[in-house]
DOLUMPA-129368 format. One record per residue: z, y, x of N, C-alpha, C in turn. Coordinates in steps of 0.001 Angstrom, whole numbers, padded with zeros to 6 digits, always signed. Example, Ala and Ser with C-alpha at 12.3 -4.5 7.8 and 13.67 -1.06 7.14 Angstrom:
2
+007800-005690+013190+007800-004500+012300+007800-003300+013200/+007080-002250+012850+007140-001060+013670+007870+000030+012900/
# end
This chain:
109
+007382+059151+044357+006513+059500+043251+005085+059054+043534/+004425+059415+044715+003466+058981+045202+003122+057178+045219/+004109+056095+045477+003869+055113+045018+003840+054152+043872/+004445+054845+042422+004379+054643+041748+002856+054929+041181/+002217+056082+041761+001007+056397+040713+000114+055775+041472/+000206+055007+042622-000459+054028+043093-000428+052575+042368/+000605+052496+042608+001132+051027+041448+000775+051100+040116/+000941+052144+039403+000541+052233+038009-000787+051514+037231/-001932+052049+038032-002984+051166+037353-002911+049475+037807/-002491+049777+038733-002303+047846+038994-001626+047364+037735/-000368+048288+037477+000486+047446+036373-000044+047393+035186/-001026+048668+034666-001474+048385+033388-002727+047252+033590/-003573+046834+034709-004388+046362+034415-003907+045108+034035/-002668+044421+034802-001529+043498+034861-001320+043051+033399/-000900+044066+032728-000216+043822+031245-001513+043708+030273/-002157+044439+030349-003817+044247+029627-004389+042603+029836/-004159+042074+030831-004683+040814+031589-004465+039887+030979/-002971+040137+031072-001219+039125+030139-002235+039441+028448/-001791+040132+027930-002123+040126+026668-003632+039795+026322/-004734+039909+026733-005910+039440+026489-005795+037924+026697/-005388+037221+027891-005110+035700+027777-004097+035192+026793/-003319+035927+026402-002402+035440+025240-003419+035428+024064/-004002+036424+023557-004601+036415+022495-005411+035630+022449/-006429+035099+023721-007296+033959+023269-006870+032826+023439/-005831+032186+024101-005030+031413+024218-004446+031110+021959/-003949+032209+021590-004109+031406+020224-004935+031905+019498/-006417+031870+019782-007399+031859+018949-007687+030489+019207/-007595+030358+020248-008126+028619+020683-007180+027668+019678/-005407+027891+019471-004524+027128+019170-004747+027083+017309/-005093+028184+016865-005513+028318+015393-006751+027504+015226/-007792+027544+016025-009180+026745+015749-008777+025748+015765/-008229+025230+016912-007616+023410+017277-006886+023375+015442/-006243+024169+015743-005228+023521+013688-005958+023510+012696/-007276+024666+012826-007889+024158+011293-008534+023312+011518/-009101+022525+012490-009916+021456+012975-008826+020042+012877/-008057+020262+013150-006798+018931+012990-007034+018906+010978/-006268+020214+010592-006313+019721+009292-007309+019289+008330/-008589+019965+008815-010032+019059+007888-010048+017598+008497/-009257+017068+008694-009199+015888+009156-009618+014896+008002/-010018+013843+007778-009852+013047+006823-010617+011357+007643/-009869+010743+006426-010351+009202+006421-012130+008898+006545/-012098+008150+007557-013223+007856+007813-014307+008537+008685/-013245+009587+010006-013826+010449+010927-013686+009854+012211/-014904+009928+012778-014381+009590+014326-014130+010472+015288/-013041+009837+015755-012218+010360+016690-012159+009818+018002/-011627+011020+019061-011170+010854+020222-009873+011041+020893/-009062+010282+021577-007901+010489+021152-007847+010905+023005/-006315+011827+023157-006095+012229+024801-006403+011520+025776/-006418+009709+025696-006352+008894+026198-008010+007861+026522/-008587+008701+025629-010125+008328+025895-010252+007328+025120/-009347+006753+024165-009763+005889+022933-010673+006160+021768/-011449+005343+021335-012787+006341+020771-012365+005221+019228/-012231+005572+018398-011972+004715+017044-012819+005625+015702/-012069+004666+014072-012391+006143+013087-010639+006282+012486/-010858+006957+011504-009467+007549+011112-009467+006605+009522/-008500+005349+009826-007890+004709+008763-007408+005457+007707/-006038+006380+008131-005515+006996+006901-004547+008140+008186/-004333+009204+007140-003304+010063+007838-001836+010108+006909/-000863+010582+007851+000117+011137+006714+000482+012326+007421/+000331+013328+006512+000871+014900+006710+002339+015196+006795/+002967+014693+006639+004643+014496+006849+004800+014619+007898/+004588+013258+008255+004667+012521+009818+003737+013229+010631/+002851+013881+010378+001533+014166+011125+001611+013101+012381/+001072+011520+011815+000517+010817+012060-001049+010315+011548/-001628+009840+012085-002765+009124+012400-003178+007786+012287/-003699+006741+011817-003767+005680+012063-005017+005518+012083/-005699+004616+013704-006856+004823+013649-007738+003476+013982/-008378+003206+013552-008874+001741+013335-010255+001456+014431/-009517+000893+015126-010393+000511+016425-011020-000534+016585/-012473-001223+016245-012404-002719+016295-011598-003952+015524/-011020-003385+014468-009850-004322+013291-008495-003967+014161/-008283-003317+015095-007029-003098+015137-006494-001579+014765/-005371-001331+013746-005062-000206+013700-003960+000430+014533/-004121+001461+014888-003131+002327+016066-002968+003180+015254/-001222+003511+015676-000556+004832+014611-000827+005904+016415/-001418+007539+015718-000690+008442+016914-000479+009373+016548/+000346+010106+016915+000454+011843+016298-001233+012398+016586/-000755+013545+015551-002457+014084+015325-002397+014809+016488/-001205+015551+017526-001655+015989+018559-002118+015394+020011/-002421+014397+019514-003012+012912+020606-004870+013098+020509/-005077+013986+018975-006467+013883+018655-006973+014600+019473/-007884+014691+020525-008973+015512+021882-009917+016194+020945/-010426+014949+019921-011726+015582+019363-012286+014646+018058/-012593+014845+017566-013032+014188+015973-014795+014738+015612/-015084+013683+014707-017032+014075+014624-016732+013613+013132/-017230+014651+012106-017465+013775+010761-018298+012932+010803/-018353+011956+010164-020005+010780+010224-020925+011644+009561/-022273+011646+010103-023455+011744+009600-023747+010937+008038/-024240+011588+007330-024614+011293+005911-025716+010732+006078/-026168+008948+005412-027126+008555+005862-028222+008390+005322/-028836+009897+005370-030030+009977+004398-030962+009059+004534/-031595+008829+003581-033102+008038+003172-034008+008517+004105/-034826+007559+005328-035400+007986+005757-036827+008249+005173/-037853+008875+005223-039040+009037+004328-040094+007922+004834/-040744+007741+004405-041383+006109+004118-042892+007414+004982/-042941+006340+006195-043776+006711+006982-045100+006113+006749/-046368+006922+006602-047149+006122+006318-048017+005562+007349/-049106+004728+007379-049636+004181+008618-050582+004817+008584/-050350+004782+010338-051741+006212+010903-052809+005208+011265/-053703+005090+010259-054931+004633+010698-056052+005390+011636/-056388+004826+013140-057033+005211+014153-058858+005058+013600/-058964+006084+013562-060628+005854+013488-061725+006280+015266/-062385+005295+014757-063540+005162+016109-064187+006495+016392/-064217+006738+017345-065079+008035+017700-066506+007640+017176/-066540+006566+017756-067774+005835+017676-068324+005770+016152/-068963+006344+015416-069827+005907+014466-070794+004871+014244/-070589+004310+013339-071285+002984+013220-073019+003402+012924/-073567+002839+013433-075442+003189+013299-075258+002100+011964/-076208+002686+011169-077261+002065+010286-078171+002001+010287/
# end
């Protein structure tokens, strides 16, 4: 009896341990999926393999990929994707005006 109520908190801290790494384990696996599915044409990507391209076209069926590297296109499953960046929107930059430097120096009259 005595070694069980020794063992006891070991085991619950044990099972508490287990289940807290499970749970963030698929918080991580749900983020990764809604991040796969905002996927779209014309994102760059990183693929497991350290290939850096953008995203030609997908098909959701297949959950394939085709990704256009330099004019060549590569098919991969979307679970090949590491990491994806939407492109930056390429705003108008604002029309800088010229900084005219004036002389400390004052001119005598």
């Amino acid at each position: 009896m005595g070694s069980l109520v020794t063992f006891l908190p070991i085991i619950v801290i044990m099972v508490a341990l287990m289940w807290w790494m499970q749970r963030s384990q698929k918080k991580q696996q749900q983020k990764r999926q809604e991040q796969l599915s905002t996927m779209s044409s014309g994102d760059e990507v990183v693929t497991i393999g350290g290939l850096h391209g953008v995203i030609d076209s997908l098909d959701s069926v297949k959950k394939t990929v085709d990704i256009d590297c330099d004019g060549v296109i590569l098919t991969y499953e979307m679970s090949a994707i590491r990491s994806f960046n939407k492109p930056a929107v390429a705003a108008s930059a604002p029309e800088v005006e010229e900084n005219k430097i004036e002389s400390p120096i004052e001119e005598e009259k």
